[in-house]
Structure formats: structure tokens, C-alpha cells
VMD Tcl script that draws the C-alpha trace (Angstrom):
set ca {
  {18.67 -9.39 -7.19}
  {17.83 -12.87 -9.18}
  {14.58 -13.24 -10.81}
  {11.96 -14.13 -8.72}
  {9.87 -17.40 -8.32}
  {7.48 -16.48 -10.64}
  {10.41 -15.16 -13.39}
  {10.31 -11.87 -12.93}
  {13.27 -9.59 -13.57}
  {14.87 -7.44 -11.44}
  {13.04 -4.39 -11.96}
  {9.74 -5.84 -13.22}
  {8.00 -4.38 -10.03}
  {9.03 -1.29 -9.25}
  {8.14 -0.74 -13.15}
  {4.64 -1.21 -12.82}
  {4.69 0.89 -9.73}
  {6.16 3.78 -11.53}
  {3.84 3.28 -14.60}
  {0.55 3.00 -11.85}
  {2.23 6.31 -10.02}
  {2.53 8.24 -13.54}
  {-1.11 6.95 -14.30}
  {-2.46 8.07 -10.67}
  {-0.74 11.54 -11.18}
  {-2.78 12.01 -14.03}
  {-6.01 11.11 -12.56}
  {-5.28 13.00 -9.63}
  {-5.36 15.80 -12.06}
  {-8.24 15.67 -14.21}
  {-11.91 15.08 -13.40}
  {-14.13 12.32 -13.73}
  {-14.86 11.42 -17.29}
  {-12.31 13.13 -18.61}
  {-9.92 11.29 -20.69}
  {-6.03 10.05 -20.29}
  {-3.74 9.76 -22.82}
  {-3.69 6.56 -25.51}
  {-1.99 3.45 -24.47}
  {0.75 4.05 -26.97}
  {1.11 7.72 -25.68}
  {1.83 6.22 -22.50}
  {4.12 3.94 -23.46}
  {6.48 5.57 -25.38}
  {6.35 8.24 -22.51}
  {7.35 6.61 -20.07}
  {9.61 4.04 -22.25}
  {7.63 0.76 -21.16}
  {5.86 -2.37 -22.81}
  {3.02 -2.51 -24.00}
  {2.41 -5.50 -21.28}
  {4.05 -3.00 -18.56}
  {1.32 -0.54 -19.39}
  {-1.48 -2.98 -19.27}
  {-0.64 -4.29 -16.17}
  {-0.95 -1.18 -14.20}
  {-3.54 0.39 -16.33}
  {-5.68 -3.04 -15.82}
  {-5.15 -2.54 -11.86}
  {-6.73 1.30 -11.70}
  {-9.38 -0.39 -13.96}
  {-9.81 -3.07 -11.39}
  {-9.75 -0.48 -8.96}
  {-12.67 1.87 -9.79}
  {-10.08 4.41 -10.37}
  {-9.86 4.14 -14.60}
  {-12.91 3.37 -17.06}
  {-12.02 1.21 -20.48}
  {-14.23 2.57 -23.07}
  {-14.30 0.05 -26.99}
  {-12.96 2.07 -29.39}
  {-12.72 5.59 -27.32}
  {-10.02 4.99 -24.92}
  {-9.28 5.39 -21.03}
  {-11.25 7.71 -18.78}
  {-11.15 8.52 -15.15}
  {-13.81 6.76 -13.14}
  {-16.70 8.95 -11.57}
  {-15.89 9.60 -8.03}
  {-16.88 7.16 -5.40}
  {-18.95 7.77 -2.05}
  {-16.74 8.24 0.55}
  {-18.40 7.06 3.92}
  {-16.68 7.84 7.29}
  {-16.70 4.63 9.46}
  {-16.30 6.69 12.55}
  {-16.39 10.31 13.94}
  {-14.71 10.20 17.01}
  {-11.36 9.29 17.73}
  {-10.26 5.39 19.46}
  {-14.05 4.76 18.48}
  {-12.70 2.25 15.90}
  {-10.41 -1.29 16.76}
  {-9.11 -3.37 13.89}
  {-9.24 -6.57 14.86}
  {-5.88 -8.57 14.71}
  {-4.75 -11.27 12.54}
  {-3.17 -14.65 14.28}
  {-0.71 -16.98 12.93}
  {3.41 -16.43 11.93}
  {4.24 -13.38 9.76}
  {7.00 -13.47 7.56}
  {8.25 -11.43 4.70}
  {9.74 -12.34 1.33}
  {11.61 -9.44 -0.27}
  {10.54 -8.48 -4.31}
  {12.25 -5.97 -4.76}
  {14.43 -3.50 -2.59}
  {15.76 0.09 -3.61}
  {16.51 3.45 -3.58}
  {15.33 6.08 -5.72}
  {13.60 9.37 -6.42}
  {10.20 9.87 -4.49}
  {8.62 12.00 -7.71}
  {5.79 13.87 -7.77}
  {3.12 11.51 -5.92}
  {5.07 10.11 -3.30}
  {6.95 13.18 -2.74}
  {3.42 14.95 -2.02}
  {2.40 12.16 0.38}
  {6.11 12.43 1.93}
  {6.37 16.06 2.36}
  {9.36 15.94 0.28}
  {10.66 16.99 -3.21}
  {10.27 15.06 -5.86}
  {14.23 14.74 -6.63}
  {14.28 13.66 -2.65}
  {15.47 9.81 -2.16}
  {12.95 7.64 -0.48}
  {13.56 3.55 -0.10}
  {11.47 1.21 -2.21}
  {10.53 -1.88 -1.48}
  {8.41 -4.72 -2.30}
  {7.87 -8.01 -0.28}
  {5.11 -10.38 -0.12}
  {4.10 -10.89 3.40}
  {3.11 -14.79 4.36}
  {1.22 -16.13 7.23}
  {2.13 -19.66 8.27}
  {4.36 -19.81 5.07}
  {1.27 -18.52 2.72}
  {1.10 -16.04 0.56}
  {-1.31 -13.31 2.39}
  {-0.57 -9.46 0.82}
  {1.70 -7.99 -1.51}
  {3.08 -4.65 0.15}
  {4.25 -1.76 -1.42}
  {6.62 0.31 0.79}
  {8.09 3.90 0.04}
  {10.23 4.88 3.24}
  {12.26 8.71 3.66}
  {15.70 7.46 2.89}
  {17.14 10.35 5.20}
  {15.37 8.68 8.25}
  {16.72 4.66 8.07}
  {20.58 5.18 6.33}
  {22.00 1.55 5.98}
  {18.30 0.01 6.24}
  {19.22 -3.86 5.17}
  {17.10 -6.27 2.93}
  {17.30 -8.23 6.71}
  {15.70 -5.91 8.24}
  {12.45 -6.50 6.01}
  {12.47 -9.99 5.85}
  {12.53 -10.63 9.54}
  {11.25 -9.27 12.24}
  {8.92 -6.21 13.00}
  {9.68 -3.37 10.50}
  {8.59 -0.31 13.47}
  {10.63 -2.20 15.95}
  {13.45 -2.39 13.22}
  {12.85 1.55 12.54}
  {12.69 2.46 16.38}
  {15.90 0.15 17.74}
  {18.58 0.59 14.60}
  {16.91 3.82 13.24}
  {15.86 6.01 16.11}
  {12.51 6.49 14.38}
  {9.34 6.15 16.80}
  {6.26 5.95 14.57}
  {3.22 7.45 16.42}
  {0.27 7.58 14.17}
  {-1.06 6.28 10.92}
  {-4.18 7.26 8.48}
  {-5.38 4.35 6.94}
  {-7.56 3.36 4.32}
  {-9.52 0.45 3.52}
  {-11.22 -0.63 0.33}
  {-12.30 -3.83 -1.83}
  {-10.86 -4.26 -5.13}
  {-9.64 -7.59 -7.06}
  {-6.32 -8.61 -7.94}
  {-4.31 -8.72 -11.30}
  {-2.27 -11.48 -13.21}
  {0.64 -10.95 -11.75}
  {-0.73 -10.33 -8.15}
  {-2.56 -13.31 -8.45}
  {0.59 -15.40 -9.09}
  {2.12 -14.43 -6.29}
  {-0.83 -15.00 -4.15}
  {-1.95 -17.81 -5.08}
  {-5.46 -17.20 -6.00}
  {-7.26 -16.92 -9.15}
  {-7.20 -13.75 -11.32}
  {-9.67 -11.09 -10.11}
  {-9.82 -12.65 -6.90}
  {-11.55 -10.13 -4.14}
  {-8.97 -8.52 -2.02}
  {-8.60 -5.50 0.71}
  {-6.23 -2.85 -0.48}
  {-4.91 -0.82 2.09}
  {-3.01 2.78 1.78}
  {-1.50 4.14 5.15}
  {0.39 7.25 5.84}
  {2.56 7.37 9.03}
  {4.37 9.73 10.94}
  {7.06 9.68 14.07}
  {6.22 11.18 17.15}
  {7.79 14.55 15.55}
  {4.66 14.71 12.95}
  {6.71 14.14 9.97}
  {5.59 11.55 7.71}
  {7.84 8.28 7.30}
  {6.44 5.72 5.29}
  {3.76 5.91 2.89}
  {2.37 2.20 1.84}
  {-0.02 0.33 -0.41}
  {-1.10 -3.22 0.52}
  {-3.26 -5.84 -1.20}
  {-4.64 -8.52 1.07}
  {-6.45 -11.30 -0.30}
  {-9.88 -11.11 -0.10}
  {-10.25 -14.78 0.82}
  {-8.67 -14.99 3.87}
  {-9.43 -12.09 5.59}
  {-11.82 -10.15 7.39}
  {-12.30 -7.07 9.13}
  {-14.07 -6.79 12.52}
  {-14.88 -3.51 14.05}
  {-15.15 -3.10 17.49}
  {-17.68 0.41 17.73}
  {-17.67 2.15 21.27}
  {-21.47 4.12 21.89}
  {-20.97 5.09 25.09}
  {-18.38 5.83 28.11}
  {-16.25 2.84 29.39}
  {-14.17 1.05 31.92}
  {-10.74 1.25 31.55}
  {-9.64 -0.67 28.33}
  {-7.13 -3.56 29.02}
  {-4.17 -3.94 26.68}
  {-5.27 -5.55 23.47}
  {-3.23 -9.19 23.30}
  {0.02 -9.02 20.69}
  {-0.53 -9.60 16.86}
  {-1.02 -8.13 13.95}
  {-3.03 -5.17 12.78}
  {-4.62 -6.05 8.96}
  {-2.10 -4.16 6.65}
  {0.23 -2.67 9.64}
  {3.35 -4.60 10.77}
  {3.56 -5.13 14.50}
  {5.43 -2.39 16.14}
  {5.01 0.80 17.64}
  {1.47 0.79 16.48}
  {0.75 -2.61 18.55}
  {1.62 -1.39 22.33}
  {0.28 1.63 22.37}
  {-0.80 4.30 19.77}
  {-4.16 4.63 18.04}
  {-4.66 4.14 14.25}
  {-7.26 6.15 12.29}
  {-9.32 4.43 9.50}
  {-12.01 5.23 7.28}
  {-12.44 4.48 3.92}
  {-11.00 6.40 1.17}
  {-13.01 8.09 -1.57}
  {-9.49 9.38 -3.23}
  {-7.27 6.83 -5.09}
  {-5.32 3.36 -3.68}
  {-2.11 3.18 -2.56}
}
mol new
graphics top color blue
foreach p $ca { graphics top sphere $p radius 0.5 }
foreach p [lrange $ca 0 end-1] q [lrange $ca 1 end] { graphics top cylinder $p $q radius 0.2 }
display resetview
């Protein structure tokens, strides 16, 4: 794959992914306050730039997830409040997004899962999952930067076409034989980094909605596991609460969930969301 518009190598992203999946791993492990290893620890590590490291490490700070401390070092954040945004099941509807989708494909792979991913996957980290990166544009603008880490035993021969056009669950169900049924989802607000903000167009630290989802086929076993940024600018979330018992519901009109690709998802299953008090996606 060429470099991309913004001169990129081949390889630049799913760098920083690995370094931000090494970092999480840690963090995942340790409590808040405590501390992570130096920046040139890291680096020589994981055999990356010092730029590499920065960019990923300057994400988690963005994120709430890592604290930058003059002259002491990196620490994990204190945990944040976790607030459930419903307790009962189809109480929640996530409004949907109009205008043309369309993908551009970053980056597009296949390699190990590791420790993180494998967790989230129900796999072993030596397992082979499918990576890919595309920026997703509405109307031919740059809207969210999506992270996807699919079970390579579940979509053999899955094509660069197949995430550039079209729905990616309809893709899945018709050439695949994979019927997604449910997703968890989380929602929170963070701001973007230098490189994010290239691609989308916006000013560094711009507010965006990053998104982490987990879903599974109709046999419970987890498929994808994904990590969205959505710019902060241009959308907004509307939540439709139900107090009481209702009429029958009519079928929702067809577009786009915030962070889920039509599919599946759009005719007729239910997707859970509440906002995470872990770490991104």
C-alpha cells in the first residue's frame, strides 16, 4: 500500500496502534497512580521512535487514561465515574446519522491479535485477527477514523473492496456467512491528536466521541472488536428514553447508527450502550 495523503508510510498506523495496545496492557495492569515505564524504556521495547511513542502515549493522555507528570514521568490516570445511561434493556435509541457514507482504506492487514485484543476476542494471543484502518466520510468529508480488529477465521478472502464500499455487516453476512446479533458499546468525549487531526480535518485537540464496540454473531462469539473517533464537531448524540409501556414501535427509517456501520444492526437487533469507566478502544 502507497503512502497515504497525508505521507504516511505503510505501516505508520497500525504502529501506533500496537504501541497504544502495549501502553493499554500496562494500564490495564496497574492501578491508578502508579507509574509506567520511561519513554525510552518504551521505546527501545517495543523498537519504535521516539515520535511513534509520543503519538500514542499523547492520545491515552488526551484520553484520561495516562497522567504526564514534569520531571517524574507517566502515571495511570485515577479512575473515572462510570455512569450507566440506562438499566433496562431497548430503553436506549441512538439516533441516526443522514447523509452518504463512504470509506477510505489506511491501512489493511493481517496479524497476531496479542494479548489485548485476543482477551476482547476470546482468542489466543498468537490467533490471526484482520486489521484495518479506514477513515469513514460523510458526503465526501472526513467524519471518524475507525479502528477495526476482525477474527480472521470468520471472513477468509475478506477484500480491501469490501471495506471501502458498501455495508461492512451486510458484506460479513452475504460473502461471509457471519450474522452479527449484538454489540456493547461505549461512548465517551476525548480530543483528537496530530495525526488524527490531519486526517480529519480539524484543529489539534479538537473535541471528538470515541467509541469502543464489541460484537458477536447470533452464535455468541465475538467478531469484531472496534475503536472509533468521531469528530466532536459534527456530531451529536440524541437519546430517545422510554418511562413507561408503549404501542408497538414502528421500524426506525434506514441510516446510520453513530460509530456502527449499517447492517445487521440497522433492521433489527438492539445495541447496548453506556458509557465506559474502563479504557478506549
Amino acid at each position: 500500500m502507497n503512502a497515504d495523503a497525508n505521507g504516511n508510510a505503510p505501516g505508520v498506523v497500525l504502529k501506533r496502534e500496537r504501541v497504544r495496545d502495549h501502553i493499554l496492557e500496562l494500564i490495564e495492569t496497574q492501578r491508578p497512580g502508579d507509574p509506567i515505564p520511561s519513554e525510552r524504556t518504551l521505546c527501545a521495547h517495543l523498537g519504535v521512535s521516539r515520535p511513534t511513542l509520543r503519538a500514542a502515549v499523547d492520545e491515552l493522555v488526551a484520553a484520561g487514561l495516562l497522567v504526564r507528570k514534569h520531571g517524574r514521568g507517566m502515571f495511570v490516570a485515577p479512575e473515572k465515574i462510570t455512569q450507566e445511561l440506562v438499566s433496562q434493556e431497548n430503553a436506549l435509541a441512538v439516533a441516526r446519522a443522514a447523509g452518504a457514507w463512504s470509506s477510505r482504506l489506511l491501512e489493511f492487514t493481517t496479524i497476531q491479535a496479542g494479548a489485548r485484543v485476543g482477551r476482547k476476542l476470546r482468542l489466543s494471543p498468537a490467533a490471526k485477527i484482520v486489521y484495518v484502518a479506514r477513515l469513514r466520510l460523510v458526503d465526501g468529508a472526513p467524519m471518524a477514523i475507525e479502528h477495526l480488529h476482525i477474527r480472521a477465521d470468520l471472513v477468509p478472502g475478506l477484500s480491501a473492496q469490501e471495506l471501502e464500499s458498501g455495508d461492512l455487516y451486510e458484506h460479513l453476512r452475504e460473502h461471509h456467512g457471519v450474522h452479527v446479533r449484538e454489540a456493547v458499546q461505549a461512548i465517551e468525549p476525548t480530543v483528537v491528536t496530530r495525526s488524527e487531526a490531519e486526517l480529519l480535518d480539524v484543529p489539534e485537540l479538537s473535541p471528538a466521541l470515541l467509541f469502543e464496540r464489541l460484537t458477536s454473531d447470533t452464535a455468541g462469539r465475538p467478531v469484531e472488536y472496534v475503536h472509533s473517533l468521531y469528530r466532536g464537531d459534527r456530531y451529536r448524540i440524541v437519546s430517545h428514553l422510554t418511562l413507561g409501556p408503549t404501542a408497538a414501535t414502528p421500524a426506525p427509517p434506514p441510516g446510520h447508527h453513530p460509530g456502527i456501520p449499517p447492517g445487521d444492526f440497522s433492521h433489527r437487533d438492539t445495541v447496548n450502550s453506556s458509557t465506559r469507566g474502563d479504557v478506549q478502544g
